[in-house]
C-alpha positions, 0 to 999 in steps of 0.5 A: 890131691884133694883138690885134684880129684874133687875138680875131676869129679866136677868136670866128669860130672859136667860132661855127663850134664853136657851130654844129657846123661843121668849119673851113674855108678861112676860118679856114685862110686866117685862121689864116695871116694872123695868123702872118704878122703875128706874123712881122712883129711879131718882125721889127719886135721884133728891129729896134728891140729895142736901143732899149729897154734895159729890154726883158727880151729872154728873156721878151718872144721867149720869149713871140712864139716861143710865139705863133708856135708856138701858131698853126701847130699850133692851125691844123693841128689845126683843119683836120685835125679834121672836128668842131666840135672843131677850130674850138674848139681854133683858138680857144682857140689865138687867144684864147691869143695875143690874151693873150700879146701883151697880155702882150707889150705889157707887157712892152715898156713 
C-alpha cells in the first residue's frame, strides 16, 4: 500500500512538473498522508519487531527514519519553491521511498 501511493504521489507530482505547474494543496495534503502512513508503518514495526529475530534492526529503522525524514522536507520544498522545480523535487523524494520500503520490505523478510 505504501509503496503504491508514494509511486502516485510521484507521478502526480511529476505531471505537475511536466506541465510547468507549482505544487498545490494537492500534493501538500498528498504529501501529508504518506508521512502519516509512514508514521503508522514505524508504529506497527516497533510492535511486532521482536518477533522476527533475524530482522536487522539498525538497517530496517535507519531506512524508515530516513524515509520519515526525506517526506517532510521533500514536501516543504515543493510547496516553498513556486516553479515546476518543486513538484519535481517532491517526486524525485516519493519515488525515493517507494524504493526505501521495497528495500524495507527486504529486509524483513
Amino acid at each position: 500500500m505504501l509503496i503504491g501511493y508514494s509511486l502516485l504521489l510521484a507521478a502526480v507530482s511529476l505531471i505537475l512538473a511536466l506541465r510547468n505547474r507549482a505544487a498545490g494543496r494537492v500534493t501538500l495534503v498528498g504529501t501529508a498522508v504518506l508521512l502519516v502512513l509512514l508514521l503508522v508503518q514505524m508504529v506497527v514495526s516497533i510492535v511486532v519487531w521482536g518477533q522476527s529475530p533475524d530482522t536487522d534492526g539498525i538497517l530496517f529503522f535507519g531506512y524508515l527514519l530516513t524515509a520519515l525524514l526525506v517526506v517532510p522536507l521533500t514536501g516543504a520544498w515543493a510547496y516553498a519553491e513556486l516553479t515546476r522545480w518543486g513538484p519535481a523535487v517532491l517526486a524525485a523524494g516519493a519515488a525515493t521511498v517507494a524504493v526505501m520500503i521495497v528495500r524495507m520490505d527486504q529486509i524483513w523478510l
